[in-house]
C-alpha positions in Angstrom: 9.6 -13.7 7.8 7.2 -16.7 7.0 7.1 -17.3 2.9 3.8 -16.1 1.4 1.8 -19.9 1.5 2.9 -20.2 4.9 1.3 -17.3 6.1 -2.1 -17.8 3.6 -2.5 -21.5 4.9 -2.1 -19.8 8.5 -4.6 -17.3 7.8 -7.2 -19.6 6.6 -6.8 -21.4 9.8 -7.2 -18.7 11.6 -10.8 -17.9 10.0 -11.8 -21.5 11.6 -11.1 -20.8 15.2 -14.2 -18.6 16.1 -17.4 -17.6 14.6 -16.1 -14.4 12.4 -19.3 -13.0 12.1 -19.1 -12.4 16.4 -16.0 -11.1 16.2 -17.7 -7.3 16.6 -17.4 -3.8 18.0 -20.6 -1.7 18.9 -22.1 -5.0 17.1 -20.5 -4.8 14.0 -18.2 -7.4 12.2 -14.2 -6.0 12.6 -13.3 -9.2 11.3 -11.5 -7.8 7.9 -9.9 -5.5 10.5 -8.6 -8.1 12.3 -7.0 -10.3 9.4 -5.0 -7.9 8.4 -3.6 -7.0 11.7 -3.4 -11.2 11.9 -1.6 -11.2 8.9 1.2 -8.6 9.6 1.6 -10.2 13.1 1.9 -14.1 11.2 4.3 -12.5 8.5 6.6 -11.6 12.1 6.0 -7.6 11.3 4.9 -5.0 13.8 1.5 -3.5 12.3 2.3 0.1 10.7 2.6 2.4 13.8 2.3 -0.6 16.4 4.1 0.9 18.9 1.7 0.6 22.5 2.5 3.3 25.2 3.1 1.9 28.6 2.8 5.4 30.0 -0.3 6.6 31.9 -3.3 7.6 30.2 -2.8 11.0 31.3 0.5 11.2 29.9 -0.4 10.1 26.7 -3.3 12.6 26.7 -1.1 15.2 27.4 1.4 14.3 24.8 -1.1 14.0 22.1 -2.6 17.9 22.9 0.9 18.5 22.5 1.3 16.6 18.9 -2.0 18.2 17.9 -0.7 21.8 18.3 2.3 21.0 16.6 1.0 19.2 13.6 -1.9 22.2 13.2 1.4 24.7 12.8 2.8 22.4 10.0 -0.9 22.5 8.3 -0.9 26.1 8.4 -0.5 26.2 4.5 -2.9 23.2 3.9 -6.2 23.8 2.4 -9.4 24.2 4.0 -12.2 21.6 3.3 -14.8 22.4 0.7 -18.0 21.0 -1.5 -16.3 19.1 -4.1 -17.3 15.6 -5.9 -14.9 13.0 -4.8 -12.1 12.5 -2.4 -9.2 10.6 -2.4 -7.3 8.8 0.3 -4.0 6.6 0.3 -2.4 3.7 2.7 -0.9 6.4 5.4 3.0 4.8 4.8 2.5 4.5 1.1 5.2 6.4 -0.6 4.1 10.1 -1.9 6.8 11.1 -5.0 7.6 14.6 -5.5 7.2 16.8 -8.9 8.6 20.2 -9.2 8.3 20.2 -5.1 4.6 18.9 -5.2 3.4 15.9 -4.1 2.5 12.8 -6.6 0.6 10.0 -5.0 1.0 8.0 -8.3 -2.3 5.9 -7.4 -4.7 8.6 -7.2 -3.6 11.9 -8.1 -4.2 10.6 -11.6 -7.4 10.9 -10.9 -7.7 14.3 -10.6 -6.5 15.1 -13.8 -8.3 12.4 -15.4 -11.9 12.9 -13.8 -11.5 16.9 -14.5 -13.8 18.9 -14.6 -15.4 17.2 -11.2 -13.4 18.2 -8.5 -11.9 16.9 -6.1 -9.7 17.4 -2.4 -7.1 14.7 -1.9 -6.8 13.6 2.3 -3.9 13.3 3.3 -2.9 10.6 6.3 0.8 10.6 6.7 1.6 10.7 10.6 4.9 13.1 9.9 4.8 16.6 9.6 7.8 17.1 7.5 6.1 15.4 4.4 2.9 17.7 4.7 2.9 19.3 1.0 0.1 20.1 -1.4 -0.4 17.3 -3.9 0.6 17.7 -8.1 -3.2 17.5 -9.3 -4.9 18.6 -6.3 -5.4 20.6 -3.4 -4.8 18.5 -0.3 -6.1 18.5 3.2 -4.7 17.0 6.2 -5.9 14.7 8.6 -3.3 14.7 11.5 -4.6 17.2 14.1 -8.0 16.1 13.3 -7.5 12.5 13.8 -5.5 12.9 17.0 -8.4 15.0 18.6 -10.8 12.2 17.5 -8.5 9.7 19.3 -8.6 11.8 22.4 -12.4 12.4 22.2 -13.7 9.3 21.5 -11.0 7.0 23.8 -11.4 3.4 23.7 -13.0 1.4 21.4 -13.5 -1.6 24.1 -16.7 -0.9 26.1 -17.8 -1.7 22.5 -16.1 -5.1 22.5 -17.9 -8.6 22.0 -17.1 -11.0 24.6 -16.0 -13.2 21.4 -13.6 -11.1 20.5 -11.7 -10.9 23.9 -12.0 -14.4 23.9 -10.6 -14.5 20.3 -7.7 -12.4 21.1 -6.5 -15.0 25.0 -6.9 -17.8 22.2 -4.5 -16.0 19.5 -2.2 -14.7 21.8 -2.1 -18.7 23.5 -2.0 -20.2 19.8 1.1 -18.2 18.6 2.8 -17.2 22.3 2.1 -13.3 20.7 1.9 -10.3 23.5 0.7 -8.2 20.4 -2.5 -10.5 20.7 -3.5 -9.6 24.5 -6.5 -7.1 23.9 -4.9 -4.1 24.8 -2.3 -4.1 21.7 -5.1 -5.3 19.2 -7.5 -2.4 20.9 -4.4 0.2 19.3 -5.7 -0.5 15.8 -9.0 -0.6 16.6 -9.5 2.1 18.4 -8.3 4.5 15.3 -11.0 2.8 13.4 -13.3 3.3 16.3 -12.4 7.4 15.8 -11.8 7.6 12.4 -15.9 6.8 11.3 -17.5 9.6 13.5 -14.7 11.9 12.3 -14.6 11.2 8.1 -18.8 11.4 8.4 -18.0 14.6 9.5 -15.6 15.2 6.9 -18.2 13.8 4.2 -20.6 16.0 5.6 -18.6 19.1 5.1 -17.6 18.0 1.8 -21.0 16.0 0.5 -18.0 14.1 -1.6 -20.0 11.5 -3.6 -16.8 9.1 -4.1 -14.0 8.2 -1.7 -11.1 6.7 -3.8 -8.7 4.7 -1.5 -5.8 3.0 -2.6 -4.1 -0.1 -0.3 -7.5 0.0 2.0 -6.1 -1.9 4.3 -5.4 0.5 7.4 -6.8 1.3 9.9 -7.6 5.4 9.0 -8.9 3.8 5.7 -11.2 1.0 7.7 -12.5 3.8 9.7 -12.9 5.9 6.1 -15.0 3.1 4.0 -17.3 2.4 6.7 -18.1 6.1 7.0 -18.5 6.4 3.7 -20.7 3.2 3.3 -23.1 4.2 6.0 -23.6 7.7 4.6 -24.3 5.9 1.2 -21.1 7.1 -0.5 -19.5 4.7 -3.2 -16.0 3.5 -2.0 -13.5 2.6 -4.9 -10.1 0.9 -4.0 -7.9 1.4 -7.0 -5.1 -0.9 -7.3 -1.6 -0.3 -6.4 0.2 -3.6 -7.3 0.2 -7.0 -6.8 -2.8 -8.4 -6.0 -2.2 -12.3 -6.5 -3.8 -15.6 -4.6 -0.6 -14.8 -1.7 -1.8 -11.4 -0.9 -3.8 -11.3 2.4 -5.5 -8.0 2.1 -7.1 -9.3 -1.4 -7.5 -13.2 -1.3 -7.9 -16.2 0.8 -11.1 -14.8 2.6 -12.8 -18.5 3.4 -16.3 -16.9 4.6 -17.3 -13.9 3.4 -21.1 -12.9 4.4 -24.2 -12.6 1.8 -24.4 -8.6 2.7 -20.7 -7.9 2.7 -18.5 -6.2 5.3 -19.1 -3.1 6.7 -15.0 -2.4 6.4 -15.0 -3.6 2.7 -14.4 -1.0 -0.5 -17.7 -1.8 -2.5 -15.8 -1.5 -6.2 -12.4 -2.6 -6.7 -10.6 -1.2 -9.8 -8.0 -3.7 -11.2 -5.4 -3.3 -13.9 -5.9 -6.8 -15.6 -8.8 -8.9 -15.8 -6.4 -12.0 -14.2 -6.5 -9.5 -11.2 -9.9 -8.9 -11.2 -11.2 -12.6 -11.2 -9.2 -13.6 -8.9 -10.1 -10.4 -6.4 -13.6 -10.9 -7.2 -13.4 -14.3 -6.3 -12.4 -13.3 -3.0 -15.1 -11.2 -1.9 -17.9 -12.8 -3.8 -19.1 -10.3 -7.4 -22.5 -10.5 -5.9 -21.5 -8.0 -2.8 -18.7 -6.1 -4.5 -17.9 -4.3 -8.5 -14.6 -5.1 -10.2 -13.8 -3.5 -13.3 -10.7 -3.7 -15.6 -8.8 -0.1 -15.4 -5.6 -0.8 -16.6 -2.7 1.0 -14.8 -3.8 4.4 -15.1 -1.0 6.3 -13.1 1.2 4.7 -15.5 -0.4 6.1 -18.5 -0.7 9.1 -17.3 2.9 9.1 -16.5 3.6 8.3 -20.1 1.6 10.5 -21.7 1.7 14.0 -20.0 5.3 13.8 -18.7 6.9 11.8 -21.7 10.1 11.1 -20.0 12.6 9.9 -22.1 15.5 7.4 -21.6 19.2 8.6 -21.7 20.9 6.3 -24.8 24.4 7.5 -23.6 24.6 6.4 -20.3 25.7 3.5 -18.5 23.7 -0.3 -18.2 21.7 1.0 -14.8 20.2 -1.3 -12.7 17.4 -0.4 -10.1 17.0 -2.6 -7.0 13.9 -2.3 -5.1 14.3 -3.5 -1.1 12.0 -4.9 0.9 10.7 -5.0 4.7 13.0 -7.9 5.5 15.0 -7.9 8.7 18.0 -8.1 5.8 17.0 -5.4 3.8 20.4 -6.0 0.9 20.6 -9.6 -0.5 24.2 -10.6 0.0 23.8 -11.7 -4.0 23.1 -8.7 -5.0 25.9 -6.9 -2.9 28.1 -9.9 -5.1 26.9 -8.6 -8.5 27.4 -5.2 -7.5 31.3 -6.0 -6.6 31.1 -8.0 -10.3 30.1 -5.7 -12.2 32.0 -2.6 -11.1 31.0 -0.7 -14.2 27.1 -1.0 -14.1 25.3 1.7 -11.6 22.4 0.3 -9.3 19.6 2.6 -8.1 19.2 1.2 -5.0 15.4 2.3 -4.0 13.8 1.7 -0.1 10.4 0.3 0.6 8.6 3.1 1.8 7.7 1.5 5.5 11.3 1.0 5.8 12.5 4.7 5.1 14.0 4.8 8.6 16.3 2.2 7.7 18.1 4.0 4.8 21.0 4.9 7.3 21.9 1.4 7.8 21.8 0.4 4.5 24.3 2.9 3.2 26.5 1.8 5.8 26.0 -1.6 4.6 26.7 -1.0 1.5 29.6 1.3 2.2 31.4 -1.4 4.5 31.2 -4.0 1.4 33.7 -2.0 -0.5 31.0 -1.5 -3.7 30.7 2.0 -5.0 28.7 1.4 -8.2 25.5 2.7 -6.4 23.1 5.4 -5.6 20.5 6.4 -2.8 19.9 10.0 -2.7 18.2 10.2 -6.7 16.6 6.5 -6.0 14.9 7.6 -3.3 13.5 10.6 -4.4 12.5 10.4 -7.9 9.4 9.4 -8.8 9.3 5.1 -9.3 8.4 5.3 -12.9 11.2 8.5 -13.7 13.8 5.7 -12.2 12.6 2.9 -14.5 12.7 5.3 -17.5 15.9 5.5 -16.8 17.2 1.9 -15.8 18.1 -1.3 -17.9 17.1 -4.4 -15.4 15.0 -4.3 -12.2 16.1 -6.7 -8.7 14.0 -7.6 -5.9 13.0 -9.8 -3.4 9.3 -9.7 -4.3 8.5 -5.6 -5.2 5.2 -5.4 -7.2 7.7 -2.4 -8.9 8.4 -5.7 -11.3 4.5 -5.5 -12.2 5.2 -1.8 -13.3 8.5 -2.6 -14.6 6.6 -4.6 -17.6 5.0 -1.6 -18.8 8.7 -0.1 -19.3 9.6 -3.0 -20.9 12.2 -3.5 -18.3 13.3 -7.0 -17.1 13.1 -8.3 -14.1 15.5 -10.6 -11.3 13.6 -12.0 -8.5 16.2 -13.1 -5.8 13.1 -14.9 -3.3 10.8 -17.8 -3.4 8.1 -15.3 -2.3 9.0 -13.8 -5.7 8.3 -16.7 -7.7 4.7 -17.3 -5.6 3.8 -14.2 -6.6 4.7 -13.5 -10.1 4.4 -17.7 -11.1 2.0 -16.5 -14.1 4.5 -14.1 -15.9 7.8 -16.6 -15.9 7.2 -18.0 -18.7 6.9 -14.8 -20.8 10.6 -14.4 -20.1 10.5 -10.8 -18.3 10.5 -12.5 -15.3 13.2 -14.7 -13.5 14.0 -16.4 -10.4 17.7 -16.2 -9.6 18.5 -17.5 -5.9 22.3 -18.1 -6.4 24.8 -15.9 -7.3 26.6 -17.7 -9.8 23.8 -17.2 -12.4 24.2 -13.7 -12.4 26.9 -12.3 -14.7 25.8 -14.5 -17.3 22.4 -12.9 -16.9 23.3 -9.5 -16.5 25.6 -9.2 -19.5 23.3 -11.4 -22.1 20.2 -9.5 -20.9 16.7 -11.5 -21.9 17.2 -12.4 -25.2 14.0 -14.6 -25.4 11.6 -11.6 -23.7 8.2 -11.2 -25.6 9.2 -7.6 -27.2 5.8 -6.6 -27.1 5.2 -7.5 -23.5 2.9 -5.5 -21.3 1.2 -6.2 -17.6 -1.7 -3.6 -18.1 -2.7 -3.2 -21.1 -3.3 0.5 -22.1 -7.3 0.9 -20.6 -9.3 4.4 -21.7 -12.3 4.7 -20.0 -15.0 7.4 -21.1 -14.8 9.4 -17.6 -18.1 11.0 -17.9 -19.5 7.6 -18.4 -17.9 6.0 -15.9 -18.6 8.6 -13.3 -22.2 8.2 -13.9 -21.8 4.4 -13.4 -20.8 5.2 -10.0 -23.5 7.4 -9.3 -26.0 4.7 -9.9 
């Protein structure tokens, strides 16, 4: 995996090698489309769900009438769509928490409570039946059956094509010796844009929603969503789900960025700092996009209507956040683990990497520690497990962002770590530990030094009713 500069410096490259603005489908700019999908492929990951069919057309048809019948039996206790005022739609592999069996998308159902009494239907895009369940704050409606027969209706998205863009995806796949580059792989992601637009006007239509919220926009169900919603005049707000620093290639290093905006672009970006909205507004240019200082709302919502407490009497309890890495358990952590036989470790998966939990448990079981847990970590809700731990440990998790707000301290075992969370090292919440030698020490003297009234995102209450009517304007 390339570090986090690498991959920007790459990026920003890339943005040189063709005229961006030509880079179009049914002659409009997919270029925001295609940076992400250059960005996962530079970073050496498959795109969520990359996985091209070398079956007949037919075949796939076929399967996918068979998928559609099977995930309309798992929606049979869904709800039906209605009019409300706003909708709300998260990344597809982002992880949904569970509450008293409900599902808590801790980005946006928030804001069904909080925007009460407008009303609102929360979509839901995860691509497995099994974790179809109505959401804690909301009704919820779900897009799998529906999206697969757009897919199979409107087929292809490359009669569409610009000859630039073929021509840009020969040159990347020749630049960086990439088969995920020849057009047929890059058409995969485009194509569910391509069928997601005529198929969420539809659902706006139903629905005469006057808000989408979207949270990590950068998928393509969520492309196909914001330009929907754009071109039926509909306000798009992306509200923030983490880090959102000068490394993150969904949020910064655009280079060119046209006068009128893209057409796959949220138009208002909630942040939770104002650090993280100049920096994102920098990126796509205040004069074509809102930002607006929010504060971390699912946070405070957390805080004040669930008013967990922590357990005094148990034992120093460490959570450890994993990444997407090809080595999902730092061998230094494994070491502190066998160190400190009396401490317990949450050990919590990155939500695209759920299919991996298997091998970690046997990873962890064949290196002899017992101090840890996976069943709890990975199915309590993120902020339930901090009100419960001591320390946090990853890689790079933007969990070390929300960990602030519980006062919890935070190792960063990764380079990456310290690109991203440079700013917040020198309050002493933060550290960069890359050996393992400097961990006992570390663990057992906890941060003496930390700012005791250190806090990422600062508590923020907006007047709703005002700000709904702000985004009515």
């Amino acid at each position: 995996m390339r570090e986090a500069k690498e991959l920007m410096e790459l990026l920003k490259g890339v943005e040189d090698l063709a005229p961006l603005d030509q880079l179009s489908v049914d002659g409009v700019c997919v270029w925001p489309i295609l940076r992400i999908y250059t960005g996962y492929r530079l970073r050496e990951l498959k795109p969520p769900r990359m996985t091209p069919s070398r079956q007949p057309r037919w075949f796939r048809r076929w399967m996918s009438k068979r998928a559609i019948t099977r995930m309309e039996k798992a929606e049979g206790n869904m709800n039906q769509l209605k009019k409300v005022d706003f909708l709300t739609l998260a990344y597809p592999s982002h992880r949904t928490d569970m509450i008293d069996g409900k599902a808590f998308n801790r980005y946006l159902d928030p804001l069904h409570f909080f925007l009460n009494p407008k009303e609102g239907i929360h979509l839901e895009a995860l691509f497995t039946e099994e974790k179809l369940a109505n959401s804690y704050y909301s009704p919820t409606y779900s897009l799998l059956s529906r999206l697969e027969q757009a897919r199979l209706k409107y087929g292809s998205s490359r009669n569409g094509w610009s000859d630039e863009l073929f021509r840009w995806c020969r040159a990347m796949q020749e630049l960086f010796n990439d088969p995920y580059f020849h057009p047929e792989n890059v058409s995969y992601w485009l194509d569910i844009v391509y069928a997601s637009v005529p198929m969420f006007k539809d659902i706006f239509k139903e629905t005469e929603a006057k808000v989408l919220f979207v949270s990590a926009f950068y998928d393509p169900v969520l492309f196909g969503a914001i330009r929907a919603a754009k071109e039926m005049d509909i306000r798009v707000v992306d509200v923030q789900h983490g880090v959102q620093g000068e490394y993150h290639f969904a949020y910064n290093g655009y280079k060119h960025v046209p006068k009128s905006g893209y057409a796959y672009l949220p138009d208002t970006f909630w942040h939770y700092t104002e650090a993280d909205k100049q920096q994102t507004s920098t990126a796509f240019m205040p004069n074509v996009t809102n930002h607006q200082v929010m504060g971390n709302q699912w946070m405070q919502f957390w805080k004040q209507e669930v008013k967990k407490q922590r357990q005094d009497d148990r034992s120093f309890t460490i959570l450890y956040t994993l990444g997407i890495s090809a080595t999902l358990v730092d061998g230094q952590v494994i070491h502190a683990m066998k160190a400190n036989p009396e401490y317990k470790w949450f050990v919590r998966m990155h939500p695209r990497a759920m299919d991996r939990i298997g091998e970690v448990e046997r990873e962890l079981t064949a290196s002899g520690a017992t101090n840890w847990e996976m069943e709890e970590a990975n199915s309590l809700p993120i902020f339930e497990l901090l009100s419960r731990s001591d320390l946090h440990v990853t890689r790079q998790s933007t969990v070390a962002l929300e960990a602030l707000d519980f006062q919890i301290p935070t190792l960063l075992t990764s380079t990456n770590g310290f690109d991203y969370y440079n700013d917040h090292l020198d309050k002493d919440w933060m550290r960069v530990f890359l050996t393992t030698d400097q961990w006992p020490k570390v663990i057992g003297e906890g941060f003496m030094d930390a700012d005791p009234d250190m806090c990422y995102a600062k508590a923020v209450v907006p007047d709703w009713d005002r700000l709904w009517k702000g985004l009515m304007l």
